[in-house]
C-alpha positions in Angstrom: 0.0 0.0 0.0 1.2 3.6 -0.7 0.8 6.2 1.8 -0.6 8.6 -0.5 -3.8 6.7 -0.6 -4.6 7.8 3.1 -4.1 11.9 2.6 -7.3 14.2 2.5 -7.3 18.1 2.8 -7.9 19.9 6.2 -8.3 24.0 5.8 -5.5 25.1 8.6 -8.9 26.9 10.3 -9.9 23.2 11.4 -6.8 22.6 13.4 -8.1 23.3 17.3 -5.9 25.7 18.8 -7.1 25.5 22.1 -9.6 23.4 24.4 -13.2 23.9 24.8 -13.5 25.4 27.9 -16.2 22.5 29.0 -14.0 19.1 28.5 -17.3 17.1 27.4 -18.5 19.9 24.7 -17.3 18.4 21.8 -18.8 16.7 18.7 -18.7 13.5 18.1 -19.1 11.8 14.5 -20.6 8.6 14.6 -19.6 5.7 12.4 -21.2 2.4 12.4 -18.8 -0.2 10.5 -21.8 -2.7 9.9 -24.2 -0.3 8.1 -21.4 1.9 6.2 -22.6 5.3 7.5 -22.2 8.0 9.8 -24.4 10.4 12.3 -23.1 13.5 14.1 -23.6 13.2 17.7 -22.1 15.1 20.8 -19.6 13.5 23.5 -21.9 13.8 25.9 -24.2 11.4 24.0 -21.4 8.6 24.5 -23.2 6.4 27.2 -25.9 6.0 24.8 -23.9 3.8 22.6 -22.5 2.0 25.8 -24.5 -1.4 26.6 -24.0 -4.0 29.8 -21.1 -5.7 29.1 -19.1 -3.5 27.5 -15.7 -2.0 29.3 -13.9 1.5 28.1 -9.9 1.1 28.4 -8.3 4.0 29.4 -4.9 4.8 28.8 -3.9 6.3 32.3 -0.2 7.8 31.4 -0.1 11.1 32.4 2.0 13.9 30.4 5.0 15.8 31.8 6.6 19.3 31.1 9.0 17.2 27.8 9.7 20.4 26.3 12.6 22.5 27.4 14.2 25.8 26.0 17.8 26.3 26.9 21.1 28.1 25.8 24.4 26.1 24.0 26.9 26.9 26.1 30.3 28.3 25.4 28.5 29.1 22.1 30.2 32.2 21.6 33.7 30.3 21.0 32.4 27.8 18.3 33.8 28.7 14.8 31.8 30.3 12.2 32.2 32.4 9.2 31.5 36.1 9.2 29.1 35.6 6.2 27.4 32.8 7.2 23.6 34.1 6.3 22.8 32.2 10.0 25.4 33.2 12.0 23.1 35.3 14.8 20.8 32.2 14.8 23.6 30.0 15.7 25.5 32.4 17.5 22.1 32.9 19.7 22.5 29.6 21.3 18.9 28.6 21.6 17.9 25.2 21.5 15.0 23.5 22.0 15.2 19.9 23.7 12.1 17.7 23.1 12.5 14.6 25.8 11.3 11.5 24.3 12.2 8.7 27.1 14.6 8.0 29.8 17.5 5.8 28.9 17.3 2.0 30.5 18.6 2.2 34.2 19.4 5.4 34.2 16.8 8.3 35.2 19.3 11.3 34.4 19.7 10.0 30.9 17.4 10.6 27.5 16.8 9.9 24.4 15.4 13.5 22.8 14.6 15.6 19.8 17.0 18.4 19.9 16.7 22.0 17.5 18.5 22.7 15.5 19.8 19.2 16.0 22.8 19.7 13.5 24.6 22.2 15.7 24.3 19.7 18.6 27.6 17.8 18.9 28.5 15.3 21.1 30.1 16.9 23.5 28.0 20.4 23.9 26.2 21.4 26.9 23.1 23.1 27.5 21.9 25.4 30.3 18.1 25.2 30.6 18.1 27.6 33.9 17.2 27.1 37.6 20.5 24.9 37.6 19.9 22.6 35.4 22.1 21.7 32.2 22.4 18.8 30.0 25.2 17.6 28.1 24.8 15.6 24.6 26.2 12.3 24.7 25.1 10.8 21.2 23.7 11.6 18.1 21.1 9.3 15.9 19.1 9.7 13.1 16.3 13.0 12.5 17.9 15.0 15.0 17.7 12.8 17.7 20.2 13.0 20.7 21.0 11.2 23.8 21.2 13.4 26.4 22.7 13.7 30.3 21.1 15.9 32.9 23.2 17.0 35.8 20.6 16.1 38.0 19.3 12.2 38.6 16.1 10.8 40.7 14.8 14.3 41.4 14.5 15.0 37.2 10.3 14.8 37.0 10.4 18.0 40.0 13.1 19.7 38.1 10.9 19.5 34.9 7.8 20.4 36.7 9.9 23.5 37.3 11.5 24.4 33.9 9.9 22.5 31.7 7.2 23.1 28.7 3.9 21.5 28.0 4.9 19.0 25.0 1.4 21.1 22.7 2.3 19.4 19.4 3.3 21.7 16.4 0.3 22.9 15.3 -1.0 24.1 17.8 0.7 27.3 16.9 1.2 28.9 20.4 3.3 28.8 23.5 1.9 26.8 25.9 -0.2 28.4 28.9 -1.1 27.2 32.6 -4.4 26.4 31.7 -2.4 23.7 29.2 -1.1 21.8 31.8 -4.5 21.4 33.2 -6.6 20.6 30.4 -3.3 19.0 28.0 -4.1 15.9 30.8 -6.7 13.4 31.2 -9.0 13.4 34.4 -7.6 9.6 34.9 -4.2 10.6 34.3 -2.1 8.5 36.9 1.4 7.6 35.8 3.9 9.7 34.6 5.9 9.1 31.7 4.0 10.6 28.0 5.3 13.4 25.8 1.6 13.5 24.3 -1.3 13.4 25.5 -3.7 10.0 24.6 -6.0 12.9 23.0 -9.3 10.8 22.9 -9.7 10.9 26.6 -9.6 14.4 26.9 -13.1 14.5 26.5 -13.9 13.0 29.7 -15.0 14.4 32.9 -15.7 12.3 36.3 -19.8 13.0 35.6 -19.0 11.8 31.4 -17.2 8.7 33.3 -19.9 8.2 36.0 -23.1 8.1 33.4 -20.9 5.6 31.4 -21.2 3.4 34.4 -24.9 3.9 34.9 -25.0 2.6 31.7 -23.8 -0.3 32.5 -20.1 -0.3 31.4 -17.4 -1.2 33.5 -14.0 1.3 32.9 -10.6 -0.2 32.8 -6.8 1.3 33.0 -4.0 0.5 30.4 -0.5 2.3 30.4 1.4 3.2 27.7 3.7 6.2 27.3 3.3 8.5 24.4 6.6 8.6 22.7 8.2 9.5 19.3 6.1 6.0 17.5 2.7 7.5 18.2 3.7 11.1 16.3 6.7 10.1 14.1 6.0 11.1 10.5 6.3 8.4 8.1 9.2 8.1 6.1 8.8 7.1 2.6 5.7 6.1 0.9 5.3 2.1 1.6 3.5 1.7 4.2 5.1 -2.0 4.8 8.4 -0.6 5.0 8.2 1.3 7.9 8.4 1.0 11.2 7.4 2.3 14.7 10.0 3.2 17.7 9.5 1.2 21.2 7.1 2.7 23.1 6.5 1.0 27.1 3.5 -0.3 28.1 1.9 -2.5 31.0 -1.7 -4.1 32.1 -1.7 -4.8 35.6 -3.5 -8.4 36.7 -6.5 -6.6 38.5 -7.7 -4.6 35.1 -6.5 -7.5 32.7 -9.6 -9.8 34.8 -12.3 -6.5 33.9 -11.1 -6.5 30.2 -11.6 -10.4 30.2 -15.3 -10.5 32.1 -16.6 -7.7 29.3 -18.3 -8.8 25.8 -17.3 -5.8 24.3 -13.7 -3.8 25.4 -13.6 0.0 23.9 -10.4 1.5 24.1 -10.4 5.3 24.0 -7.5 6.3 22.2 -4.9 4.4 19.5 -2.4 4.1 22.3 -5.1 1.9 24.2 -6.3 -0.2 21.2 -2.3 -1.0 20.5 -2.0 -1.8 24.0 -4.5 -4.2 23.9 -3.7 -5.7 20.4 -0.3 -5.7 21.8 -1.7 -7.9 24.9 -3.3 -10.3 22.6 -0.4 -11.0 20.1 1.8 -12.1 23.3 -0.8 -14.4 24.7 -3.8 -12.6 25.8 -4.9 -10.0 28.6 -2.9 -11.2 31.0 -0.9 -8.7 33.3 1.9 -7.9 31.1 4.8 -5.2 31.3 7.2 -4.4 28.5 7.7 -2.5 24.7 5.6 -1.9 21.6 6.4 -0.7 18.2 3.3 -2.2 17.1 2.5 -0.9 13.4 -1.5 -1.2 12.2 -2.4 -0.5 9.3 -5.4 -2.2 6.5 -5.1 -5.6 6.7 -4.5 -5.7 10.5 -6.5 -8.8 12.7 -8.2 -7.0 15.7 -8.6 -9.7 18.3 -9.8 -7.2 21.2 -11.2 -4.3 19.8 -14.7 -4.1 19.5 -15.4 -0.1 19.0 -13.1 2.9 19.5 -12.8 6.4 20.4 -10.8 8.4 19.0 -9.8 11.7 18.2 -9.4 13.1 14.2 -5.7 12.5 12.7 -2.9 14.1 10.1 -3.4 12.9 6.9 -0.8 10.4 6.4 -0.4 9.7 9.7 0.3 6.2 11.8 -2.8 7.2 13.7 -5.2 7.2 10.7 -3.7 4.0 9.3 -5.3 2.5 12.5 -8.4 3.9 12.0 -8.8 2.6 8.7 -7.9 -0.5 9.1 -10.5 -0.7 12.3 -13.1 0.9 10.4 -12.3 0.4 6.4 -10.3 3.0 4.3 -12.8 4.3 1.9 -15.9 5.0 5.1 -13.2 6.2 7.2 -11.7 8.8 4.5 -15.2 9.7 3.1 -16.1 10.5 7.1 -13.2 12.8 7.6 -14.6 14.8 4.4 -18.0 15.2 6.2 -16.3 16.1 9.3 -14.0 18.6 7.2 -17.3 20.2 5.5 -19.7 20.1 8.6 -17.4 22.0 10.7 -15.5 19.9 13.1 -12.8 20.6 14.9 -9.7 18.6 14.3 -6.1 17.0 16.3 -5.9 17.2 19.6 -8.0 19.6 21.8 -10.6 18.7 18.8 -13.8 16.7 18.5 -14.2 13.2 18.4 -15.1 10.2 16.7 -16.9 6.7 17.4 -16.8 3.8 16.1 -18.8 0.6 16.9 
């Protein structure tokens, strides 16, 4: 499959730029599989569609301050020509560091997205203020760095401290304080995402509560938003690409819900990967480890039975598993309703069901 067979076009005045202020305000398109069609519906109409038996996974990562802005320093010394046409860029020394995931073992220790990456040698140091520098220790691929804090267990405060809400580049803003609010999930428990599992930032605790009186049960999954779930994809067949390791677990106590329910909806693509994950390595069982699981058409869902989810770039990982849940051609024609009636799209955007 080619990649240019999932693209549609999304006027720029679509993109949400910030939240609703009322969490549970948003639309929701509805898309039934079975009878090839949609209806526009709000969030708030979710327990509607929610039967006895059925059991929402929620992804329960919670997001922390990933982005940092810092100076190079000792930039002043580096070599550079006098007629360099970027020479008080580079002689600025600002760099943004985008952390992606602690090294193995070793808290003080990242992998990240450094800009402008090809100034960063291995070797420079950055100051990001309030005493905490980093120093680069490797280089990789697309601008990616390993990099060493000064500073070890105590890393997540010093974040909290300097440290940027990870809004993702089209949201074409600094970040705020109401972001670090509402740039989280009300079930947001363990810390570890650089994104935020956008389709649960619809809910509230009253959303979550009339889902129960429904008769659904609710259900937590981890995984940790990393560089996999918002990577672009490189080149145009699909089958030739591949995801980085993103770290997930199911504990034994929500593992038993997810197996008593008839019908398991995860809320989110992170969740729905979790679970698929689950089930490729032997079922839900309480399970701890990595995923670079890649869906895409053609994909077997074995525990997916519906799915909410948020709208996604064109070309994206993210709509690949979309359409191969709900079929390319009803999933493609539904983002140009959503485009035409008005919906608001990415992540503080609407929303979309699919049973």
């Amino acid at each position: 499959m080619q990649l240019s067979e999932f693209d549609y076009h999304l006027p720029e005045d679509r993109i949400a730029q910030r939240p609703l202020e009322d969490r549970a305000a948003s639309r929701m398109l509805v898309l039934n599989r079975k009878e090839q069609r949609w209806e526009d519906r709000h969030f708030r109409e979710l327990p509607l569609f929610l039967r006895p038996g059925d059991c929402l996974v929620l992804n329960d990562t919670r997001v922390f301050p990933s982005r940092l802005y810092g100076r190079r320093a000792g930039v002043a010394a580096l070599p550079i020509g006098k007629n360099n046409p970027k020479r008080e860029e580079y002689l600025s020394g600002e760099v943004e560091v985008f952390l992606l995931r602690p090294a193995a073992g070793d808290p003080g220790t990242w992998q990240a997205l450094v800009h402008p990456g090809r100034k960063m040698r291995v070797g420079e140091r950055v100051s990001f203020g309030g005493g905490l520098e980093a120093e680069v220790v490797a280089r990789g691929a697309y601008g990616e760095r390993t990099v060493r804090f000064n500073c070890g267990d105590d890393i997540y405060e010093r974040l909290e401290q300097v440290g940027h809400v990870p809004l993702p580049p089209y949201i074409r803003r600094p970040d705020t304080p109401e972001d670090r609010l509402r740039y989280q999930t009300v079930f947001a428990r363990e810390t570890g995402s650089v994104a935020a599992p956008t389709a649960g930032l619809h809910f509230t605790p009253q959303v979550l509560e009339a889902c129960r009186a429904a008769g659904a049960a609710a259900a937590s999954v981890t995984l940790h938003v990393g560089l996999s779930t918002f990577q672009p994809i490189h080149g145009d067949v699909l089958e030739q690409h591949h995801l980085h390791s993103e770290s997930f677990h199911i504990t034994g106590d929500e593992a038993r819900k997810m197996r008593a329910a008839v019908r398991l909806m995860p809320v989110g693509t992170t969740a729905v990967r979790t679970l698929e994950t689950a089930m490729q390595r032997g079922g839900l069982e309480e399970v701890h480890g990595e995923t670079g699981l890649f869906i895409y058409p053609g994909f077997q869902f074995q525990a997916t039975g519906a799915m909410l989810t948020n709208f996604h770039l064109p070309r994206s990982s993210l709509l690949l598993l979309v359409c191969a849940f709900a079929g390319k051609e009803l999933t493609l024609n539904a983002y140009r309703h959503a485009v035409e009636a008005g919906y608001r799209f990415y992540s503080y955007g609407d929303c979309m069901l699919i049973i």
